[in-house]
DOVEXPA-886524 format. One record per residue (C-alpha): residue in one letter; x, y, z. Coordinates in Angstrom, 2 decimals. Layout:
N
['A',[X,Y,Z]]
...
END
This chain:
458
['X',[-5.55,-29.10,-4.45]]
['X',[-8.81,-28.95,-5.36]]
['X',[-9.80,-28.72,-8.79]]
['X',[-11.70,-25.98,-10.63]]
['X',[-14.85,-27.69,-11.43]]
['X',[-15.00,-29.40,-7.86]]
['X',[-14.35,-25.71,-6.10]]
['X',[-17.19,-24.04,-8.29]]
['X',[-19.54,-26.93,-7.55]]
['X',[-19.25,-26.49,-3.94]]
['X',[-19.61,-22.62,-4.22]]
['X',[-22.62,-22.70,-6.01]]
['X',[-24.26,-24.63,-3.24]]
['X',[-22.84,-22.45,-0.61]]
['X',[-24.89,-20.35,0.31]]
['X',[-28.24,-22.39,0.31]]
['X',[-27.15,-25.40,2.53]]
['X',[-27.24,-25.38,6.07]]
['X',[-24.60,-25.60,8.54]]
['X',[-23.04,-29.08,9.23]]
['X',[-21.86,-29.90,12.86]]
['X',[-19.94,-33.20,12.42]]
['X',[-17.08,-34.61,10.01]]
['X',[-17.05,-36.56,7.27]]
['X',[-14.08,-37.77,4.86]]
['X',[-10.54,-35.70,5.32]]
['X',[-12.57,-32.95,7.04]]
['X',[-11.12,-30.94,10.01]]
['X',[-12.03,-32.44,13.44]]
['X',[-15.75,-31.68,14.16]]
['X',[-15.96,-28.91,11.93]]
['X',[-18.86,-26.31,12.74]]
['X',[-18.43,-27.34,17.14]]
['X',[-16.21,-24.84,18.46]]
['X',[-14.35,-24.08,21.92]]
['X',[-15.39,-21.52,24.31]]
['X',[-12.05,-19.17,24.19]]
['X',[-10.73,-18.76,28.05]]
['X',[-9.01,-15.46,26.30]]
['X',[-12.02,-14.52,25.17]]
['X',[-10.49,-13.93,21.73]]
['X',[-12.01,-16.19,19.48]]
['X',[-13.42,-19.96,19.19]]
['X',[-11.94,-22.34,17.20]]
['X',[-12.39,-26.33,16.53]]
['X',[-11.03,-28.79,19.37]]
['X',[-7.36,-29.07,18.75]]
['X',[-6.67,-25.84,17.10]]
['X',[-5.01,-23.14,19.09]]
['X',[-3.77,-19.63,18.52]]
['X',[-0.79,-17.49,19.34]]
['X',[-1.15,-13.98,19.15]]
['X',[0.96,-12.32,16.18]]
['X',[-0.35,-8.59,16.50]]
['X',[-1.45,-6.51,18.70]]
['X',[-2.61,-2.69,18.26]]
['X',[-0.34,0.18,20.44]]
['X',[2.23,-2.93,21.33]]
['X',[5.54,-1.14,20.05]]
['X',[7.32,-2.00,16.84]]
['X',[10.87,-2.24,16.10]]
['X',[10.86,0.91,14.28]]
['X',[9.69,2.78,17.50]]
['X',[6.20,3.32,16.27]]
['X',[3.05,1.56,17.30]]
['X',[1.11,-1.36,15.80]]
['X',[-1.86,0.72,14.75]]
['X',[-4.91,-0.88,14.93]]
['X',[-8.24,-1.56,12.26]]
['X',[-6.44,-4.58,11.37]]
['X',[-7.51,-5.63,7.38]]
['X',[-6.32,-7.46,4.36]]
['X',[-2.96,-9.31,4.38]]
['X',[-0.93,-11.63,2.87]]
['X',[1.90,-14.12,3.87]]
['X',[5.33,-14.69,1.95]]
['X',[8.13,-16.61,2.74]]
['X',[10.80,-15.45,4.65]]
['X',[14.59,-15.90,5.17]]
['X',[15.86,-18.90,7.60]]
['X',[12.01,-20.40,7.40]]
['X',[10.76,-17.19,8.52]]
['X',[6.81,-15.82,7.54]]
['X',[6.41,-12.27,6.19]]
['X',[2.91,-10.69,6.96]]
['X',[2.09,-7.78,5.15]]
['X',[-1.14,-5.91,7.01]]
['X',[-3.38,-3.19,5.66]]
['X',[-4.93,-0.85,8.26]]
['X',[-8.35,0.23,7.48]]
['X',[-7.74,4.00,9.10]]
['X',[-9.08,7.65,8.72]]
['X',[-6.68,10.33,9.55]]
['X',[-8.76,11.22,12.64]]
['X',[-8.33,8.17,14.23]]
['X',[-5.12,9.47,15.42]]
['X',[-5.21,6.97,18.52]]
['X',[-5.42,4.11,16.21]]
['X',[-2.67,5.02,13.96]]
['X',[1.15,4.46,14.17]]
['X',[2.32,7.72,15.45]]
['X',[0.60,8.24,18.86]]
['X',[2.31,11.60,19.73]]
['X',[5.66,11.24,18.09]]
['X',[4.72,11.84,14.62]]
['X',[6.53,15.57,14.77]]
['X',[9.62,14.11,16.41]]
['X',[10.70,11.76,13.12]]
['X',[13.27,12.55,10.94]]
['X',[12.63,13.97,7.22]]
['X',[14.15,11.14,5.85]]
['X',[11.24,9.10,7.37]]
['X',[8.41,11.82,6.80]]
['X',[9.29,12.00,2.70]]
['X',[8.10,8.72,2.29]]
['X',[4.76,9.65,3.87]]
['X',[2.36,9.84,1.32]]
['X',[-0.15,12.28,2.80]]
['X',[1.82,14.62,5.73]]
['X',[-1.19,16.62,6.38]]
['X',[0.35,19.32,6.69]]
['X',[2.85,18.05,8.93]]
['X',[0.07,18.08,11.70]]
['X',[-1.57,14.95,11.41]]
['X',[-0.65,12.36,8.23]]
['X',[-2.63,9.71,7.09]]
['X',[-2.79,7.33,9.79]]
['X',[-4.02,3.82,7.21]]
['X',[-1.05,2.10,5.56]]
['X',[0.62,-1.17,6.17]]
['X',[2.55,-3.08,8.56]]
['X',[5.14,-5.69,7.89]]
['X',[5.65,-8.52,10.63]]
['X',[8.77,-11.39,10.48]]
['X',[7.28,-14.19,12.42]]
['X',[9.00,-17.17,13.19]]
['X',[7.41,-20.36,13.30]]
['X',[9.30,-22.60,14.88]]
['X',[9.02,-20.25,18.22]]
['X',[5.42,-18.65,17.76]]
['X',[7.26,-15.48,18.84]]
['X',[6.98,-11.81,16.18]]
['X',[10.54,-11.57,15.61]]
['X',[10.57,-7.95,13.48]]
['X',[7.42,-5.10,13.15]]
['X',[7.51,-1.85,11.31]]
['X',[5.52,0.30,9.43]]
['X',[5.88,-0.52,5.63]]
['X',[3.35,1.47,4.15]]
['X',[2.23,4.87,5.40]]
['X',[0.10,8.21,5.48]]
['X',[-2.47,6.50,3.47]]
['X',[-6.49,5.91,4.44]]
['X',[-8.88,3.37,4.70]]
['X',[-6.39,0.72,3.85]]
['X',[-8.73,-2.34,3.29]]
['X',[-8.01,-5.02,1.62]]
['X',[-5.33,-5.86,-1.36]]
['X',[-3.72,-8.49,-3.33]]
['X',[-0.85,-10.61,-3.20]]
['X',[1.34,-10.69,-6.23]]
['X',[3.10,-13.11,-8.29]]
['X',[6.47,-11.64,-7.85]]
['X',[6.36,-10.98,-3.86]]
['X',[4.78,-7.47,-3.23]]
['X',[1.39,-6.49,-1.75]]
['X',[-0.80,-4.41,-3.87]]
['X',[-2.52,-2.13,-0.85]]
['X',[-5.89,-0.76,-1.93]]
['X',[-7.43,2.47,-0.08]]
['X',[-11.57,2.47,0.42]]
['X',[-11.42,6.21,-0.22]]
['X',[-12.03,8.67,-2.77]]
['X',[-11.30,11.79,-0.55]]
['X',[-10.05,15.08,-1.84]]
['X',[-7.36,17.32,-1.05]]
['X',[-7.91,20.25,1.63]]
['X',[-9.45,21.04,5.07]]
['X',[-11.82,19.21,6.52]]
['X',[-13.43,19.46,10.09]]
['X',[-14.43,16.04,12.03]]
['X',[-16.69,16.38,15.19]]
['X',[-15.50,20.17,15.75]]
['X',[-11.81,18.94,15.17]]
['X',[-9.93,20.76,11.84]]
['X',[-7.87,18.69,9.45]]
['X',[-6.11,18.98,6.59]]
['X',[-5.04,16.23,3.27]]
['X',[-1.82,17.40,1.60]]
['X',[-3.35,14.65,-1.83]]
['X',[-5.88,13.07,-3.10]]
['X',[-6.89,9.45,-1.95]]
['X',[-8.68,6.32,-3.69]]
['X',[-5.56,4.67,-5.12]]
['X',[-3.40,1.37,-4.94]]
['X',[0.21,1.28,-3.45]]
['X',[2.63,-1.49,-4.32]]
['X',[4.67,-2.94,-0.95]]
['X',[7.33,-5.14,-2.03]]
['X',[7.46,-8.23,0.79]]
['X',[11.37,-8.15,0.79]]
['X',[10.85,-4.49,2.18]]
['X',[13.04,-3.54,5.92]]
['X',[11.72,-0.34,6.37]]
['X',[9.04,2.40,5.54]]
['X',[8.79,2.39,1.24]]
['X',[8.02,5.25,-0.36]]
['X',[4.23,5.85,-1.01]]
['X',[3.68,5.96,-4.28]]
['X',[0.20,5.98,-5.89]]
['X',[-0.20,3.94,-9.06]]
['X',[-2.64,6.28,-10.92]]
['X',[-3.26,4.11,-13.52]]
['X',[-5.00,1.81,-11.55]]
['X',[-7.72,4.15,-10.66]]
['X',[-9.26,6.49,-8.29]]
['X',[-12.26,5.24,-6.38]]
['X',[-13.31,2.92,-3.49]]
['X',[-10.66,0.28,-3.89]]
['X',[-11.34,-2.88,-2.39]]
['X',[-9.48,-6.05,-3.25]]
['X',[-7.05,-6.88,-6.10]]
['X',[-5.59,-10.62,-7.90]]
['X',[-3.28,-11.10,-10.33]]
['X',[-3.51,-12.98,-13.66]]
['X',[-0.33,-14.76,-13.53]]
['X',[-0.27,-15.65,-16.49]]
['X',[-0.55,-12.33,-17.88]]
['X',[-0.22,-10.05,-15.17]]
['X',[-3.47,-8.34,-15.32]]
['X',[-4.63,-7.52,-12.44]]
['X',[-8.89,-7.61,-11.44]]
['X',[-10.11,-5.50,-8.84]]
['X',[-13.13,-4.92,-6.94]]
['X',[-14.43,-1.43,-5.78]]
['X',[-16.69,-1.32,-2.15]]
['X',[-19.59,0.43,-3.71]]
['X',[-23.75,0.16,-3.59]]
['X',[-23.19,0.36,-7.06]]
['X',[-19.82,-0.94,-7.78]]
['X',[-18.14,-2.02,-11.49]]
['X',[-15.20,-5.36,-11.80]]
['X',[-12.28,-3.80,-12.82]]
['X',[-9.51,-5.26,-14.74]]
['X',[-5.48,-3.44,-14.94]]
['X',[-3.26,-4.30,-18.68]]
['X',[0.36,-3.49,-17.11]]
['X',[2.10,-2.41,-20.10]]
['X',[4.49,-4.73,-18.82]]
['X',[3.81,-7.37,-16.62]]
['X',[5.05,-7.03,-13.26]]
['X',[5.61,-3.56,-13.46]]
['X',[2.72,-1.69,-12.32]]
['X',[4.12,1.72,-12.00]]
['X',[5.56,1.79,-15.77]]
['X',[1.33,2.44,-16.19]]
['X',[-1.32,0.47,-18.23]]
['X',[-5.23,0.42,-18.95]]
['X',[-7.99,0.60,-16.99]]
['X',[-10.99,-1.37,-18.04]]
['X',[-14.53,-2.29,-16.59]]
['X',[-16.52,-5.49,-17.16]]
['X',[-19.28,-5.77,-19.43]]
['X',[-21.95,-8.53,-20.21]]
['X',[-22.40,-9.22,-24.42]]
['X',[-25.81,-7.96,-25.43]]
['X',[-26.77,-6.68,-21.71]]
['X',[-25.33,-2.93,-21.43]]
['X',[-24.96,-1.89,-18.07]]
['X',[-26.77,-4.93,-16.35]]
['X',[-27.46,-4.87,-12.81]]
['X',[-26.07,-8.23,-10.92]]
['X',[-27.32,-7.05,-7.75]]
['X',[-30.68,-9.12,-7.54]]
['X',[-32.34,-6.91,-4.97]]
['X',[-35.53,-5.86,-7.05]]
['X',[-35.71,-8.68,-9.74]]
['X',[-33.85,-11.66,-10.59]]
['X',[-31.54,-9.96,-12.81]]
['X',[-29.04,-13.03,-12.43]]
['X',[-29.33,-16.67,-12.14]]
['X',[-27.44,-18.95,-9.99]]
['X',[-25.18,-20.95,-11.67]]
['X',[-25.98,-18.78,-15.35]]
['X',[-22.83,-18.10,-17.49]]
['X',[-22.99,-14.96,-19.07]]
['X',[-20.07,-14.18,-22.04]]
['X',[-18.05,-10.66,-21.46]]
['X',[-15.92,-8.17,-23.36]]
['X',[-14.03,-5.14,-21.03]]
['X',[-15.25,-1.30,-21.73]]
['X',[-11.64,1.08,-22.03]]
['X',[-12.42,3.71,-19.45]]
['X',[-11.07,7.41,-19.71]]
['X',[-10.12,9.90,-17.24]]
['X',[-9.58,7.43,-14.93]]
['X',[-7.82,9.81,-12.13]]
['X',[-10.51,12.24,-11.80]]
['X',[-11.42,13.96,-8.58]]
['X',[-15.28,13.66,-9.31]]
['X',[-15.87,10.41,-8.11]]
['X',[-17.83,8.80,-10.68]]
['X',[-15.81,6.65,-12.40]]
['X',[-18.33,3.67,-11.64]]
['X',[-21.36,6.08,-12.74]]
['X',[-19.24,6.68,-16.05]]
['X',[-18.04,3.23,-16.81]]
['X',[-22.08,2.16,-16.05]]
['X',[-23.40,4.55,-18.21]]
['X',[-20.70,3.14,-21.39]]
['X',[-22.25,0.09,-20.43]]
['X',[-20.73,-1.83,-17.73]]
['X',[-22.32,-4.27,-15.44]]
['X',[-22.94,-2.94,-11.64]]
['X',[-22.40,-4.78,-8.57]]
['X',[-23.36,-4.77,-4.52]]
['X',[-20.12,-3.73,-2.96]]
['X',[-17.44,-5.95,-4.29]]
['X',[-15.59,-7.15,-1.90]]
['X',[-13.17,-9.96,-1.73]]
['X',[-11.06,-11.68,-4.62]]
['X',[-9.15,-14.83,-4.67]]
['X',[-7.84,-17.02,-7.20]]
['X',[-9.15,-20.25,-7.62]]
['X',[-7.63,-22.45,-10.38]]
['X',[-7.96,-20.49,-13.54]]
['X',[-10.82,-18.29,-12.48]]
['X',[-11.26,-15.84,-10.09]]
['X',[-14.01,-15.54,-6.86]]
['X',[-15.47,-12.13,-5.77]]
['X',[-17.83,-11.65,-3.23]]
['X',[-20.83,-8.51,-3.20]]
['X',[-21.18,-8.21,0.43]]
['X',[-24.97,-6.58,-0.47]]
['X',[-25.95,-8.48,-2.79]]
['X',[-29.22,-10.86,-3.55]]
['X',[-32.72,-10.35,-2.99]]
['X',[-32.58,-10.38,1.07]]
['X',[-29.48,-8.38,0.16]]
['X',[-27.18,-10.89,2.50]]
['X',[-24.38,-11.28,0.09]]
['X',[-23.23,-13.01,-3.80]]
['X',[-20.60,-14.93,-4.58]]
['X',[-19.53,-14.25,-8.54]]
['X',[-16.39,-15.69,-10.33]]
['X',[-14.60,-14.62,-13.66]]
['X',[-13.22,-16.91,-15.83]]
['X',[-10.96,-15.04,-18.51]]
['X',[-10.56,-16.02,-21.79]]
['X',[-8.11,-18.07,-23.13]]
['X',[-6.71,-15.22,-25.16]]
['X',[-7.04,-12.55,-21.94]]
['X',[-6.58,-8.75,-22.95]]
['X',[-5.80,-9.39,-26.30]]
['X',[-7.84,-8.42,-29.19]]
['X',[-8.77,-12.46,-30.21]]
['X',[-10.71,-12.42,-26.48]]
['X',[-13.56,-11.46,-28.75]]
['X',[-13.58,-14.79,-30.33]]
['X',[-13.46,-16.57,-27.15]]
['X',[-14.63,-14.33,-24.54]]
['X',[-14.42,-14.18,-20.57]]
['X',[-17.23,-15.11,-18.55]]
['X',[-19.09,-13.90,-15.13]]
['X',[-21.14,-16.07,-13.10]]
['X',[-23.27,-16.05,-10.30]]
['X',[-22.18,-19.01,-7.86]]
['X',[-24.09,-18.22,-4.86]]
['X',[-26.78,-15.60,-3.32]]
['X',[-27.04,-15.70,0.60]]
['X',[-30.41,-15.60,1.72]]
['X',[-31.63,-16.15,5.83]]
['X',[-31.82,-19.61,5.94]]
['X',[-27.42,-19.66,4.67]]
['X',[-25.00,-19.55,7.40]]
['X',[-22.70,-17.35,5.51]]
['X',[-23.91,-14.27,5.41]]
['X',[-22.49,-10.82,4.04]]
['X',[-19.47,-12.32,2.65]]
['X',[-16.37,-10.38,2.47]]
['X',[-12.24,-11.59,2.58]]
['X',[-12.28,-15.39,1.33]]
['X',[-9.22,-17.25,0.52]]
['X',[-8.97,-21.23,-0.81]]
['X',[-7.60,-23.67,1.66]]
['X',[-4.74,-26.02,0.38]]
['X',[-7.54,-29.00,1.12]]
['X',[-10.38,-27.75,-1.29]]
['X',[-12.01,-25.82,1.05]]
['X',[-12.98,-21.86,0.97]]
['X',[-12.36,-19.89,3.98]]
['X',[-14.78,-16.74,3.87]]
['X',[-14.99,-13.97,6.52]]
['X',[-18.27,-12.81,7.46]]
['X',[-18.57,-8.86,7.73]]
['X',[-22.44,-8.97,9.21]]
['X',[-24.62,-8.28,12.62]]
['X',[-26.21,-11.59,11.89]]
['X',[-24.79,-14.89,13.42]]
['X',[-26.20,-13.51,17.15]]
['X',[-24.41,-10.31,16.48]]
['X',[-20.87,-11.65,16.12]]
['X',[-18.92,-12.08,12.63]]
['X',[-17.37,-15.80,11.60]]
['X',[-14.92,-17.53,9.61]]
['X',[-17.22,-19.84,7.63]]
['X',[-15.98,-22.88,6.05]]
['X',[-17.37,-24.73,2.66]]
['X',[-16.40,-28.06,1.95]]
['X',[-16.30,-29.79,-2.00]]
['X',[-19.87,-30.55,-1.62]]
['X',[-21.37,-27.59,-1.04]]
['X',[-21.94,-27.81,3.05]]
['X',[-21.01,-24.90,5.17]]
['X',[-19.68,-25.09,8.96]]
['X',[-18.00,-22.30,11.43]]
['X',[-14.49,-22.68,11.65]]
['X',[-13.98,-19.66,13.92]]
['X',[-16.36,-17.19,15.58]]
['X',[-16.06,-13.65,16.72]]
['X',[-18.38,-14.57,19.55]]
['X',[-15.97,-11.50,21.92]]
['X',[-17.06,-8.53,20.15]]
['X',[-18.54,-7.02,17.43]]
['X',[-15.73,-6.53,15.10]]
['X',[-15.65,-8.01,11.65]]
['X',[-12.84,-10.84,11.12]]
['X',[-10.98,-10.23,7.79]]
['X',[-6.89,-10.67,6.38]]
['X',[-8.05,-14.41,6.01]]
['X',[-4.54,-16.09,4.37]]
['X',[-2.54,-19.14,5.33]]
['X',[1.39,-19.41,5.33]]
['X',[2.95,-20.02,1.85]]
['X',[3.81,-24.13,3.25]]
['X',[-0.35,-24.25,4.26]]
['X',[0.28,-24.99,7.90]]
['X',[-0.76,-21.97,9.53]]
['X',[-3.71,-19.61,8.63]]
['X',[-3.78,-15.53,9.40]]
['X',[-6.59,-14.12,10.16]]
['X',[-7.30,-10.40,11.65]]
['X',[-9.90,-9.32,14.39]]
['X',[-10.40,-5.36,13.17]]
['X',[-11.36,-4.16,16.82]]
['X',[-9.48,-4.36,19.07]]
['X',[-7.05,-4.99,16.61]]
['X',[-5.35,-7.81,16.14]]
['X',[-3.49,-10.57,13.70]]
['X',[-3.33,-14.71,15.00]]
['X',[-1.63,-17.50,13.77]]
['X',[-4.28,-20.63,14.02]]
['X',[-2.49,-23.59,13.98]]
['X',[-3.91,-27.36,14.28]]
['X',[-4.67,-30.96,12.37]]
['X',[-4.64,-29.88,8.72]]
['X',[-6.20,-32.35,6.41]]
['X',[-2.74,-31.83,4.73]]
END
């Protein structure tokens, strides 16, 4: 594995060095010169291949549909050397024809509808969620599908969790009540903007349960402190705060904790976003302490206006979160000066959510800023390859119109690993399978998960 300082070395040059078409030491075979797809699916290095894991409307073993909008995921291991996927959906109750019910959602038994988490009045539920997939290997062939998570909206991205469960994070902060879409009347039974907890062991549909204390607002991505079992989130907002969860005990989410925002020492409510003035500099370390935020379940959406105004520091759209060593990686899809996308990491402090943090505090820095001349651009999912290397999804109409899955190597080069170049749809759910042999990765539209196998430098 790659080690800390080597990783944040080669993310701080990431996004100012161009594209490199060949290979060099254990690097993948000629990175950055891809395949034309015959599929017309997606292009990938010579001698990697795909199999298709997910489809959207292909039916699952529960008698539903595999809905479509395809999002964050994450892989766990399996019984008999089996895979576990567990898939957000990124869905608004209107998009009935992209959810898992089709027509049938008045036919299912009550048993089933309880553990819906917004009915809609028993006319048309929440159509985001998750889906839980049992592939098998050894045969390339989806084995098990059902819907594991449902009734939910704008299911984007997540976290995966120390003890086996993924923490699914809704990109909402709608209200309760009717609402009318093109004409077209609807109705939410609840309020949306929270994080649901889907154990990976799960068999069938779980109970929706929202854990409040996490928060009500644009949810984006969550990672877990193992050591400590805080968990960081990030929130896809213009003006977005880096959220941190204290469990009152670890592991258990639902028993409830605190919800804190991040905060620079002597800089209330700094602005990271770079757009106007350099208000951060690449590769500058600034020291942190965590502002306790109140009312944190409130249906007026401004939590982030709130926790800014006590002094926390702002951010372009968070977006994706991984762990890397013992620090964390978030991307601001908007952020920097030609407002192409950041690349920030978090390294807590040795004594993390304690009180004695304050004599050794956290620290945020600013790793990379995107500008035109970067390959990556408007950086969203990322995930750390078991080589060194980070794996980041483009969500962007640059790259002639198509989105990526851009590669950065230990020094600081960047190459495509795998290119959209089919459609317009942003790649995302960017994970590889708990042994490091196969990566994940999600086209949104049409919908669709693939298992991208190939020489490893492994």
């Amino acid at each position: 594995m790659i080690t800390r300082r080597r990783f944040l070395q080669s993310i701080a040059a990431a996004a100012v060095t161009p594209a490199l078409t060949s290979s060099c030491d254990s690097s993948l075979p000629a990175r950055g010169i891809l395949q034309s797809d015959p599929n017309r699916i997606i292009d990938l290095p010579a001698g990697f291949s795909y199999t298709v894991v997910s489809r959207k409307d292909t039916p699952m073993s529960d008698g539903l549909q595999v809905p479509g909008a395809h999002d964050g995921m994450a892989a766990f291991d399996g019984k008999d050397g089996r895979i576990i996927l567990v898939c957000n959906h990124e869905l608004y109750t209107p998009e009935k024809s992209w959810g898992p019910f089709g027509n049938g959602y008045a036919g299912l038994p009550e048993k089933f509808k309880a553990r819906i988490y917004d009915r809609g009045d028993d006319e048309i539920p929440g159509q985001g969620g998750t889906t839980t997939t049992i592939y098998n290997p050894e045969t390339h062939q989806t084995e098990r599908q059902f819907l594991s998570l449902g009734g939910t909206e704008y299911n984007c991205a997540g976290g995966k969790t120390p003890w086996g469960s993924w923490l699914s994070c809704e990109e909402s902060s709608a209200g309760p009540g009717p609402f009318q879409v093109d004409g077209a009347e609807y109705k939410r039974d609840v309020p949306h903007g929270y994080v649901f907890e889907v154990p990976s062991s799960a068999t069938e549909l779980v109970k929706a349960v929202p854990l409040k204390d996490m928060g009500r607002f644009e949810h984006e991505a969550a990672a877990v402190h193992e050591s400590t079992g805080i968990v960081y989130l990030t929130e896809d907002n213009w003006h977005s705060l880096f959220y941190r969860y204290i469990p009152k005990q670890p592991g258990q989410l639902q028993k409830g904790g605190r919800l804190q925002a991040l905060a620079i020492i002597d800089q209330p409510s700094k602005k990271t976003h770079n757009w106007e003035a350099k208000d951060m500099r690449v590769n500058e370390r600034l020291a942190t302490h965590w502002i306790d935020l109140q009312d944190v379940d409130s249906d007026t959406d401004d939590l982030r206006k709130r926790g800014a105004a006590a002094g926390a520091a702002t951010f372009a759209r968070g977006e994706g979160l991984s762990v890397a060593g013992d620090e964390f990686v978030f991307t601001c899809t908007n952020g920097g000066q030609a407002r192409l996308g950041q690349i920030f990491t978090y390294r807590p402090s040795p004594f993390e959510g304690t009180s004695a943090e304050q004599t050794a505090p956290g620290g945020l820095s600013l790793l990379a800023e995107a500008n035109e001349g970067s390959l990556l651009k408007n950086c969203d999912n990322l995930t750390m390859a078991p080589w060194g290397d980070l794996l980041v999804c483009e969500d962007t109409n640059h790259n002639d119109g198509h989105c990526a899955l851009v590669g950065i190597r230990p020094d600081g080069s960047q190459y495509l690993f795998a290119n959209n170049t089919y459609s317009k749809s942003e790649i995302a759910g960017v994970c590889f399978s708990p042994d490091g042999k196969i990566l994940f990765l999600n086209i949104q539209y049409p919908g669709l998960t693939i298992a991208i196998t190939g020489s490893w430098p492994i």
